[in-house]
C-alpha positions, 0 to 999 in steps of 0.5 A: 051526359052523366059520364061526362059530369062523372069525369069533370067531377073526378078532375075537379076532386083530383085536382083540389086533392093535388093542392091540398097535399103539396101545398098543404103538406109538402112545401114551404110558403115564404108567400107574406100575402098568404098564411094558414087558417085553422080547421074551425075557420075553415069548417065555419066557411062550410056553413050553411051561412054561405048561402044565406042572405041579411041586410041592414034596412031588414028585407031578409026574415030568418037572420036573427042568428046571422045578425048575433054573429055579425054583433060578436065580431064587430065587438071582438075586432074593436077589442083585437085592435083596441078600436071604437068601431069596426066593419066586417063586410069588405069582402077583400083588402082591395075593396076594403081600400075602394070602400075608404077611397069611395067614402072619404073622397069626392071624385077628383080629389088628391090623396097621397099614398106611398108609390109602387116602386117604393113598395106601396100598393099599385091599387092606389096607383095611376092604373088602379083604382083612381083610374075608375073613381077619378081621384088623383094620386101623389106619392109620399116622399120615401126612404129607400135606404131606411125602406119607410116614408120620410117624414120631415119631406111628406110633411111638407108635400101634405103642407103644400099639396093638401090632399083630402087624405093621406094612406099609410101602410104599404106592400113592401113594409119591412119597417114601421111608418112614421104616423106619428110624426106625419099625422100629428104635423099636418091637417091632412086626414090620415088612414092606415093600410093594415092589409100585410101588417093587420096579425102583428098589429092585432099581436102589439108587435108592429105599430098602433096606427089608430093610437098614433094619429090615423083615424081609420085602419083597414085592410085584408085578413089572410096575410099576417094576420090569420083569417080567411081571405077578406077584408076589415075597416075599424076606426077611432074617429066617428064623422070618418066611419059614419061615412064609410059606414053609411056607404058600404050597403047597398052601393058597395057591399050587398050580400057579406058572406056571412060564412066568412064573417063567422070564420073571421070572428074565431080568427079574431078570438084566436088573435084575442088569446094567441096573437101576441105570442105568435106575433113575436115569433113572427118577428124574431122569425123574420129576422133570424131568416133575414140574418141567416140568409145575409150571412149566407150571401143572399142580398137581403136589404136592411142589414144595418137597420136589423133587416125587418121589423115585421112579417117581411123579408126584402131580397134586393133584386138587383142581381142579375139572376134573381127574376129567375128565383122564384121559379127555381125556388118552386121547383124545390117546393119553396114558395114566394112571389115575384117580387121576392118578399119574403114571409114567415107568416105561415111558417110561424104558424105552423110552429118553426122557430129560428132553428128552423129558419137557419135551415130554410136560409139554407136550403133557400141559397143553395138553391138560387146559388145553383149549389143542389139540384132542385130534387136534391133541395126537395127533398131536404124541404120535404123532410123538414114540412114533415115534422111540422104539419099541424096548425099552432096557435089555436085553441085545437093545436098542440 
């Protein structure tokens, strides 16, 4: 048996070493749900708080410093996103949303969300979570060409329709929504999915949805923004948090893992002193890609709007070889989804500037053109990951 134990553990060890080198080192990841965190978040996840349990109602002794923790970064996430309470126990996005859903809506209830085919998140979608809860889903009237809702046509669906809530926030979100001009015309409570947009948020460089009408904003933490994988809620208005407070444990969160709330604290802190920065470069990443693979003759969408306003990318698929990109990308280590948004997240992260987008761009087409071979296209990505391998943006990088 013990040689048995000893051959899993070698394959075990071996394989996570094999992730480590080629996705750690090697590729370049355009994946905009995925970023990088920095070594302190990933020792924290270490800790010994992994395997520790606290609670509200106190059952668990020896939590004093557990509970300091979660103190500190509660305050810090109000202070990141300027809001006035925050909740750091969703254990993902997905359940971040459950929780909002869950708390704010009585089984049976309509919200409007934006639909799956205009970008939003399928977890709102008929096959999603109102398929578990029995809420009722309505799509937002959307603007395919501008790629955002459209105000003046949700504002009469919400007018009409009266839901109990109105989310905000999308998967595919290369531009802002337009809260403001939704929000403030309707009596509709309105909430924001931050998940794919929370870092530029956090960095002042997308949009203020707490400060243009949403009363609460939540969402994943390993996308933009630079945490490990979890979730979020802050929130401006008091009756609406009181409620999703008051419902998060026991009934839906128990044990928070409080390894992870202590990573996404320094993540947060880092965000303190280096979001705006990064978030910035960002931007200007995206575009420069989006411009630079335009030019080249990639269908990239949004060109006569500037092509992006946040961390995304959209490819238009509609060409007929482009469901076979995301294969032929990886196998020239380039690493994005099947939907083919593309992000620069991580890329930013790990130092690259519009110079460095120019040569992705490049490599990029001549790879889904068909002009290289993909060993050929391998080689020119790993040179260029070579030069940046150390995390920036962070109180240890360079």
């Amino acid at each position: 048996m013990r040689g048995q134990a000893d051959a899993l553990v070698s394959e075990l060890l071996s394989l996570v070493d094999k992730h480590e080198e080629w996705r750690g080192k090697q590729t370049i990841n355009l994946n905009p749900a995925e970023n990088v965190a920095s070594p302190v978040v990933r020792r924290l996840l270490a800790t010994d708080l992994g395997n520790r349990y606290t609670a509200p109602d106190r059952f668990y002794q020896g939590t004093r410093y557990m509970d300091e923790v979660e103190a500190l970064g509660v305050e810090v996430a109000k202070r990141v996103f300027g809001a006035r309470y925050a909740d750091l126990r969703p254990l993902s996005g997905h359940m971040a949303a459950m929780i909002v859903i869950m708390s704010l809506l009585r089984p049976g209830e309509k919200f409007c969300a934006v639909a799956p085919e205009d970008g939003g998140y399928p977890g709102y979608s008929h096959l999603g979570l109102p398929r578990l809860t029995g809420h009722r889903p309505i799509y937002l009237p959307y603007d395919r060409e501008r790629m955002t809702i459209d105000a003046p046509r949700a504002v009469s669906l919400l007018q009409s329709e009266r839901p109990a809530l109105c989310i905000f926030g999308a998967s595919f979100i290369p531009f802002r929504q337009p809260v403001g001009e939704i929000a403030g015309r309707t009596q509709v409570p309105c909430v924001y999915d931050g998940s794919h947009v929370l870092g530029l948020i956090a960095g002042g460089q997308f949009q203020r949805p707490l400060a243009e009408g949403c009363g609460v904003l939540y969402g994943s933490t390993h996308k933009s923004l630079w945490g490990p994988q979890g979730g979020l809620i802050l929130a401006d208005s008091e009756p609406m948090f009181t409620r999703i407070h008051s419902s998060i444990h026991p009934a839906l969160v128990d044990n928070a893992h409080w390894n992870r709330i202590a990573a996404l604290t320094y993540a947060l802190i880092e965000s303190l002193q280096f979001g705006p920065a990064y978030a910035r470069q960002v931007v200007r990443n995206s575009r420069a890609l989006a411009k630079a693979l335009h030019e080249l003759g990639v269908p990239v969408r949004g060109a006569e709007h500037g092509f992006t306003e946040s961390h995304q990318v959209i490819i238009d698929r509609r060409g007929p070889d482009v469901a076979r990109w995301p294969r032929m990308l990886e196998e020239a280590d380039i690493i994005v989804d099947n939907g083919i948004r593309l992000g620069t997240s991580e890329v930013t992260r790990l130092g690259m500037g519009e110079a460095e987008m120019e040569e992705i761009a490049s490599i990029f087409t001549d790879v889904v053109l068909g002009r290289v071979e993909a060993h050929k296209a391998r080689e020119r990505v790993r040179k260029l990951r070579s030069q940046f391998q150390e995390i920036r943006y962070t109180f240890e990088g360079p």
